[in-house]
N, C-alpha and C positions, 0 to 999 in steps of 0.2 A: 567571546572566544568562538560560541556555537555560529555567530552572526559571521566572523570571519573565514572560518570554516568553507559554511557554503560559498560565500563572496569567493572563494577560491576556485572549488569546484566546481561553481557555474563558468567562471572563465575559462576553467581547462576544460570543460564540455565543448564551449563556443569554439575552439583550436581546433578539438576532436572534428567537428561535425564538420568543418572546412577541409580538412585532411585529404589530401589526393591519392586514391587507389594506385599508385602505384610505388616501382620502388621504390626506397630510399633507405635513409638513417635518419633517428631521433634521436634528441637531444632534451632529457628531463633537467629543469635546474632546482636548485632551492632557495632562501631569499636571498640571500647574497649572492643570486645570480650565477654560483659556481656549478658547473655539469656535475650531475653525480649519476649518472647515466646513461652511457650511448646503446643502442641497438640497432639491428639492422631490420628488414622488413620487404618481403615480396608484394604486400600492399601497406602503406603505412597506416592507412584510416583503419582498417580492421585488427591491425597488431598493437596500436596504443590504444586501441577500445577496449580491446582482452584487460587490461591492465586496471581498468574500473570497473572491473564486471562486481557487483556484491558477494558474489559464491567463492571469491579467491579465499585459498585455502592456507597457501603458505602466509605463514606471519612476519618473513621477511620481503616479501611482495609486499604486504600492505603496510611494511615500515615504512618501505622508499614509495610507496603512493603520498602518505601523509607525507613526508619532504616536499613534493615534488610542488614548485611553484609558478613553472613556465614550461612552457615545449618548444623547442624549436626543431627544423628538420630538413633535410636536403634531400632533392630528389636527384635520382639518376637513372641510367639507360639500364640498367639489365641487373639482378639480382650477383654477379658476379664483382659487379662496381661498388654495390652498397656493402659486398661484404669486406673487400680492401678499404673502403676506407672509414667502415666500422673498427678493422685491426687499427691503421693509423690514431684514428681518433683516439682509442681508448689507450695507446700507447703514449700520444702527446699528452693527453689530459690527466692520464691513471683516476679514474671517476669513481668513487666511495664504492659505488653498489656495482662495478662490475668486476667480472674474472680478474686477478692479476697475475701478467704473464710472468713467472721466473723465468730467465730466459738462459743459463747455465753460462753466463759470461768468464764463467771459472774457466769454462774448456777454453784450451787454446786454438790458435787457428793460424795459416802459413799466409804471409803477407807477400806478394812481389807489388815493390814498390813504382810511382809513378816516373824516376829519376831518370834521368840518360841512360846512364846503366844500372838497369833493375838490380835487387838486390832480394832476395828471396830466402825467408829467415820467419822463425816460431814468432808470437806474440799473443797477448792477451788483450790486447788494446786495440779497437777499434776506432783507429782516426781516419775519419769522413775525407774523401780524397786523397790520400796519403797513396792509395794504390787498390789493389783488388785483392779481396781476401776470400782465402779458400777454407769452411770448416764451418762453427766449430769442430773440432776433434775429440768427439768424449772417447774415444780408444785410443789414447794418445800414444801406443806401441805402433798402432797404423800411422800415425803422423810421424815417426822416429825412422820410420820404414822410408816412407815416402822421401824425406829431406834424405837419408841416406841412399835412395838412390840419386837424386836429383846430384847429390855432392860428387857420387861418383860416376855418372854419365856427362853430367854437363859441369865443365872446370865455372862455377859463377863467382865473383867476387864475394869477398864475405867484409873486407873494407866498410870505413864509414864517411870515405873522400867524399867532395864534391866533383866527378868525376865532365867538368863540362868542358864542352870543345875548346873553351879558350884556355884554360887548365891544362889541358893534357897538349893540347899544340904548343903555351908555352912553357910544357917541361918540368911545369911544379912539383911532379911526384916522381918518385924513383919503385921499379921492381922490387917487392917483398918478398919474404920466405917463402911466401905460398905460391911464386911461382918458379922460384926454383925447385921446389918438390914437388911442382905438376899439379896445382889444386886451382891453381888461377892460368890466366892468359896474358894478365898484364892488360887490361886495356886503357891501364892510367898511364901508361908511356906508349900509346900507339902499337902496340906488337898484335892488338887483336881488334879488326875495323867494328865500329858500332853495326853495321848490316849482319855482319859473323855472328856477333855478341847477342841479338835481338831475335836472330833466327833461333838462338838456344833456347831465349824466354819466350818463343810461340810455343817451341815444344813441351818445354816446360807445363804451360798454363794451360796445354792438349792433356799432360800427363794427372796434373791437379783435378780436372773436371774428368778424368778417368776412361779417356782414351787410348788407351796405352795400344791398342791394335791399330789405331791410325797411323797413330806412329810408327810403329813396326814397318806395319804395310809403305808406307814411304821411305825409311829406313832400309829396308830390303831393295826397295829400289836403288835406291843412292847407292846401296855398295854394290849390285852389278854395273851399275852405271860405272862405277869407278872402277872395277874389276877390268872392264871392258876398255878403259882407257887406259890400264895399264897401271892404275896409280893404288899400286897394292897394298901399300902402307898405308894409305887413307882407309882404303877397303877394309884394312884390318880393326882399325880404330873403329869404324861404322859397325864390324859384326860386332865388339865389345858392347859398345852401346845397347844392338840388338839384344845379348844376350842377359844383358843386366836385366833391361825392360822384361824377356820372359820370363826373368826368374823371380823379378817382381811380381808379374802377372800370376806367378803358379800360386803364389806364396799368397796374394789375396782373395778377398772372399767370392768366389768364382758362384755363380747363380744358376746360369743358364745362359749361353750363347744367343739363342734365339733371341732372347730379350733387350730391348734397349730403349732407355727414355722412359723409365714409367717410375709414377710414384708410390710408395707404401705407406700405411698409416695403420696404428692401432691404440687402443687408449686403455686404461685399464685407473679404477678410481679408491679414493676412500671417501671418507663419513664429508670431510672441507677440501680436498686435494683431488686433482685428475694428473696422471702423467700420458703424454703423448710422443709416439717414437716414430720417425719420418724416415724413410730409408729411398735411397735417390738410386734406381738400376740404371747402367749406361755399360754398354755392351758386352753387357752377360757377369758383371760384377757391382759391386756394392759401390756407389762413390761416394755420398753422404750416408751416413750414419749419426741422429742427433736426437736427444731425447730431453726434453724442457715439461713444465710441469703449470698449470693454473692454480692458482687459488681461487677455490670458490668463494662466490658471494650472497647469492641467491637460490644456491641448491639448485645450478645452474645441473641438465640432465647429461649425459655424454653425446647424446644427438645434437645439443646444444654447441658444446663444446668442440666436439672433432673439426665443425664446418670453420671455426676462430682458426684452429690450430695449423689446418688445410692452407688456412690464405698464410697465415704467418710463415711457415716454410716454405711456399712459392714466392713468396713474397721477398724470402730474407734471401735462398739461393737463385732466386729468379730461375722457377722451374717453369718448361713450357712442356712438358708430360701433354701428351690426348691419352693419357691414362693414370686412372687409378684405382689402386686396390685400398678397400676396406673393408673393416669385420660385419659390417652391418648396414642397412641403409638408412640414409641421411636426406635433409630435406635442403638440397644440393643444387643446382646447377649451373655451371661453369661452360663458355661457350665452346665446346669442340673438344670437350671430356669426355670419355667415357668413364665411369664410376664401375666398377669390378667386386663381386663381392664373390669370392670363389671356394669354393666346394670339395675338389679337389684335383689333382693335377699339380703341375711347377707353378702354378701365381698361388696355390694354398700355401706350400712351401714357403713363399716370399711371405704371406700373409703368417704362417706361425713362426718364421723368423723375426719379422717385427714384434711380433707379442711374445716371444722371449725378451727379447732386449727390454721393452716396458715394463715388462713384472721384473725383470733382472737388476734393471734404474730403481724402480719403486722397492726393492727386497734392502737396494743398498740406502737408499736414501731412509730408510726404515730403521737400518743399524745405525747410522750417523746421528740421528737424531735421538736414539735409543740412548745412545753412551753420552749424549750430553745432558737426557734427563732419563735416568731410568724407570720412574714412576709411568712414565708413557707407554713402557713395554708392558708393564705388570694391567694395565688400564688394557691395553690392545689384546692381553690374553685372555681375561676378562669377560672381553665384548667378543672375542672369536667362540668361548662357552656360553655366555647368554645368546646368539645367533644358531649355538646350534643345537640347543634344550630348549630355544623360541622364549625366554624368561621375559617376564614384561620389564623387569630393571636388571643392573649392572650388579654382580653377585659379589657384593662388594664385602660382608660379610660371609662367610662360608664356613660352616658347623660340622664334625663328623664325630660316629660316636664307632665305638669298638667295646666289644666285650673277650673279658679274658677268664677261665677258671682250668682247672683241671678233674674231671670228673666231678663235676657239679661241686668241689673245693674250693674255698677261699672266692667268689665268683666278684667280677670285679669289672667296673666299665669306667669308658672314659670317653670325655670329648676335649677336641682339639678344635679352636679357633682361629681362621687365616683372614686377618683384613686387607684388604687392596692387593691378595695374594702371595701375604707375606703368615707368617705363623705369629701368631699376640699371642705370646705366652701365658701373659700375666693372666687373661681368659679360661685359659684350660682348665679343666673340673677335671677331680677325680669320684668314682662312685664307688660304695660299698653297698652290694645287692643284699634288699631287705629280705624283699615279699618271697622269693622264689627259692623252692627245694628243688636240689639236681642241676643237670646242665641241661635247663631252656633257656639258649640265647635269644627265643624270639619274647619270650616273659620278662628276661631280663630286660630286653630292649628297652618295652613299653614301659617298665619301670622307670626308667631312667631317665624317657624321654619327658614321662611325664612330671618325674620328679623338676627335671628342668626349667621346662615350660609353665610347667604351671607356676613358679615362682615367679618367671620373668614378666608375666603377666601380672600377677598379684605384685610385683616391687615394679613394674613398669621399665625393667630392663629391656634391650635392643633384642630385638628379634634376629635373627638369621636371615637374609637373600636366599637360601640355598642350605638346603640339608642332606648330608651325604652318609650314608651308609658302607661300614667295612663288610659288605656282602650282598647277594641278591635279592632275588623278588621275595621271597621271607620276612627278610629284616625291612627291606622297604615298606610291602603291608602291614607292619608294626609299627611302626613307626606313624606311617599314615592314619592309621585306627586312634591313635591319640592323639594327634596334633588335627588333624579333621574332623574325625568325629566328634571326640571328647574334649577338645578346647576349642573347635569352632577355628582355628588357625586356617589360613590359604597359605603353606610355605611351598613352592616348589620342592621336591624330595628327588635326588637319584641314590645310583645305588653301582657299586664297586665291585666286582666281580672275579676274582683270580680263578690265575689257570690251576691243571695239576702239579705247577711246579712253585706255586707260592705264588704266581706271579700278577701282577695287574691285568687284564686280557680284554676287559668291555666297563663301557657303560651303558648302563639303564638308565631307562628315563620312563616318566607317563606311567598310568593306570588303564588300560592291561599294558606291564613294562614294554618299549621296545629297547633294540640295541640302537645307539649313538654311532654312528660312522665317525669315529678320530681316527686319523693314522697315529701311531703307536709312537713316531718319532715327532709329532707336532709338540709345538713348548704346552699347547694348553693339555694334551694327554700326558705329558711332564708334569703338570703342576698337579692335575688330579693322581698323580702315581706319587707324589711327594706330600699328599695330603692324606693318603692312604697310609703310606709308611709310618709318615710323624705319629696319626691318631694308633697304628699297632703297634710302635716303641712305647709309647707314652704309657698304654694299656698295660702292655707287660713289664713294664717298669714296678706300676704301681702291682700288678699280682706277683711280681718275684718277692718287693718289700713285705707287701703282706704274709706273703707264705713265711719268708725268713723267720719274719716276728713269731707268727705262728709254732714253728718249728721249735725257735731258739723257747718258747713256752714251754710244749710238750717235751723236749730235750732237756731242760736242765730247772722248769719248776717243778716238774716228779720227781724230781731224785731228793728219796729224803736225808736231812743231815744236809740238803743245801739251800739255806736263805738268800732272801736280798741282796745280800752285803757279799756274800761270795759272789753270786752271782754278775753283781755290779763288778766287785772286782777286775773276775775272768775276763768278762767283756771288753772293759778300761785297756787290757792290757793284750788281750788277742783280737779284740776286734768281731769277733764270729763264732760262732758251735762250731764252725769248721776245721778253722785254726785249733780249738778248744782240742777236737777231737783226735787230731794229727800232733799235739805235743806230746814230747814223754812224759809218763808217768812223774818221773824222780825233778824232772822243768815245772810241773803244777805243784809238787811239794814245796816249792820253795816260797810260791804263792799262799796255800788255801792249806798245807799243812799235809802231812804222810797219809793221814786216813782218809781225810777228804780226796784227797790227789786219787788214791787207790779207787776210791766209789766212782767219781768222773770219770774215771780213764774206765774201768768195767762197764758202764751205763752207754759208754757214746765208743765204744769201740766199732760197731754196726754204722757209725754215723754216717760214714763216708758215702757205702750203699747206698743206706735209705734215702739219701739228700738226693740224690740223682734225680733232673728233671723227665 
């Protein structure tokens, strides 16, 4: 196996060391000779040498080295070529170890057909020759926009005839509805010439690629022209047209006049996913808007990724942009580009409307996937609190303890258990405080903590990811004194902090504490204010129960003349010293007998008061 090994990598050496400094694309395969990775390359000898260096660090780099059984490679003229047809390749081949592109084939997109008479209509379907298509449309209110005005400035067939010269000269079709109510021309009976008919779909296919001021501007001509000829009803017809047009134009995403032809880009990523949003400016408005997303493969970087992305949308709207904006610099060059990365002014503008739209796609594609598995959201909240307490693991176990008494009474603590951010009930411990006279919650703490811990270690129970405290830097330093010092523990520790109104307000973190920056509406400042809550219900749960018991003691086992058996009774049947204390007199006789009745109802007449929390 060791013998084959090298036998391997002495021939992919021998490939290496013939390799031509310059551009191109490589091609890795494995023994079945299938590609499982293309790349592209400003010199190819130095960029597949990178790839056997001994110090590679990623462990999914050196899985697709061991595959790799052959190289092949093509050269080309300019880093602009290798990178088109690095996109190509990895689209016809979709190769194991690279990006793969989702390419939102869901959105729709407006097709005019290749027919006689074009036909211009929504679709999801991409068929090669079929015609020229404009989109996708992920704002598909702007593509409902656009067909609505198409419909109502240009009457186009909406028919599915085959509409050809021999057809309509021998009379096959008859006028429909739609053009006795003005929606059609007819030009399946000759009432409207194929030149009339084609001039529409130039306009048209001016309007799609989002020139709608060319048109104008030529529009505005043609009705003084006709004005001027007298032919006033035509004139009038052309200003409608006009008017539709500007009030389409008001109505979209208007930029900056000055501008035109340029392209936007911005990327925004997670742990396996990058989503990239491409936004096309043509004379001071938005005309593409399209936001598609990779799968990573290789923990492929964003500087990586943007330059795939780049060719894919030039590539897909055939953009000829000599400009573009991005967030960052990239190791780019494209012939007769300029690459923009702006600061501020109207191209920043452009540049933070793109990167809304991509955190806007990734926010939604984030819910979509949430509601079909919701353990992925609870996993995502998770990893946004390990990121920002810096934890070395996923706090996938989460421990809080709370203390409850009243004037050092009854003193009583408890913990609460949430695994994968959910509450384990069956987990939750309640405490009855030994060692400590008075109300020290920071005595009690370390009691309790320790009572904890120290068994879990002695029975070899799960530790906690993550221990939280119903309080500040205090209970934190307690906490920490036993779990660090005295059992030698490393648990990461924060600490829960309310305001003067009860309310959750900060997190602590670290020794000496700092404050956690959450915003207050984040789900992971949610889930720590719902972990807060649970473990102070829980707490005072168990100190109300205790105090009851307590009480219903001091209440009704002093009173002499009353046993067990009465007292079993009373209880059986009022439930509480409460109720006990609130029946008439002459309603307990009936029970425990006149005398008795008499003593209870004197003894707990006060009861009502004194119970008050």
């Amino acid at each position: 196996m060791e013998d084959k090994r090298q036998d391997r990598m002495e021939y992919l050496k021998g490939i290496i060391l013939n390799l031509p400094e310059t551009p191109g694309i490589y091609q890795y395969l494995d023994e079945e000779k299938t590609i499982i990775y293309v790349g592209k390359a400003k010199n190819l000898k130095r960029r597949v040498s990178s790839y056997f260096r001994k110090d590679i660090d990623s462990r999914k780099t050196r899985m697709l080295v061991s595959k790799i059984n052959d190289i092949k490679y093509i050269v080309v003229n300019t880093e602009e070529d290798a990178l088109l047809l690095e996109n190509n390749l990895i689209k016809k081949y979709q190769p194991r170890y690279n990006v793969l592109l989702k390419d939102g084939k869901t959105y729709p997109s407006i097709c005019v057909t290749n027919e006689y008479f074009p036909r211009v209509f929504k679709t999801r379907n991409i068929v090669k020759g079929a015609g020229t298509y404009y989109g996708p449309y992920s704002n598909v209110g702007a593509m409902y926009a656009v067909l609505s005005l198409i419909s109502q400035t240009y009457r186009i067939r909406t028919c599915r005839h085959n509409l050809s010269p021999d057809n309509i000269r021998n009379g096959k079709y008859k006028v429909c509805l739609d053009y006795h109510i003005h929606k059609c021309k007819a030009p399946c009976t000759g009432l409207q010439s194929h030149e009339d008919y084609m001039r529409d779909i130039g306009e048209i296919k001016e309007i799609l690629k989002g020139n709608t001021r060319d048109i104008i501007k030529e529009l505005t001509a043609k009705m003084y022209t006709q004005a001027e000829s007298l032919l006033f009803e035509d004139a009038q017809k052309t200003k409608e047209k006009i008017t539709l047009l500007e009030h389409y134009r008001a109505k979209s995403e208007i930029v900056s006049n000055i501008y035109h032809n340029i392209d936007v880009f911005a990327i925004e990523e997670e742990e396996n996913v990058a989503y990239i949003n491409y936004l096309h400016i043509t004379n001071g408005s938005i005309n593409q808007a399209f936001t598609f997303e990779y799968k990573k493969r290789l923990n492929e970087t964003r500087e990586e990724l943007l330059p795939l992305g780049i060719a894919e949308m030039r590539n897909r709207y055939k953009s000829n942009s000599k400009e573009i904006i991005i967030p960052f610099p990239i190791d780019l060059e494209l012939n007769g580009v300029t690459f923009t990365i702006p600061q501020k002014g109207e191209k920043r503008k452009l540049l933070e409307l793109s990167i809304m739209n991509v955190k806007q796609y990734k926010a939604d594609r984030l819910k979509q996937t949430e509601k079909l598995n919701p353990e992925q959201r609870q996993t995502r909240i998770l990893k946004e609190l390990q990121n920002a307490l810096h934890l070395p693991k996923l706090p996938v176990r989460i421990e809080c303890f709370d203390n409850s008494n009243i004037s050092g009474s009854d003193a009583v603590a408890a913990c609460v258990v949430f695994t994968n951010g959910k509450p384990d009930k069956k987990e939750y411990r309640k405490y009855t405080i030994k060692t400590v006279a008075g109300p020290d919650d920071y005595e009690s703490m370390r009691e309790v903590v320790y009572r904890r811990y120290s068994r879990a270690i002695e029975e070899e129970l799960p530790l906690p990811d993550l221990i939280i405290t119903d309080g500040g830097k205090g209970q934190m330093e307690a906490v920490r004194e036993i779990t660090e010092d005295r059992l030698q523990l490393n648990i990461p520790i924060a600490g829960l902090a309310k305001d003067n109104r009860h309310r959750t307000s900060e997190l602590l973190f670290g020794f000496p504490q700092i404050t956690i920056g959450l915003k207050q509406q984040s789900e992971t400042f949610k889930l720590l204010t719902r972990i807060q809550d649970e473990v102070h219900r829980f707490a005072i749960t168990f100190h109300r129960d205790k105090r009851s018991k307590s009480q219903i003691h001091s209440a009704l086992d002093e009173i002499k003349g009353i046993g067990p058996k009465t007292k079993e009774a009373l209880l059986k049947k009022y439930k509480s010293v409460k109720r006990i204390s609130e029946t008439p007199e002459q309603e307990l006789a009936e029970t425990v007998g006149a005398a008795k009745a008499k003593l209870i109802a004197t003894t707990l007449k006060d009861y009502k008061n004194t119970n008050k929390e």
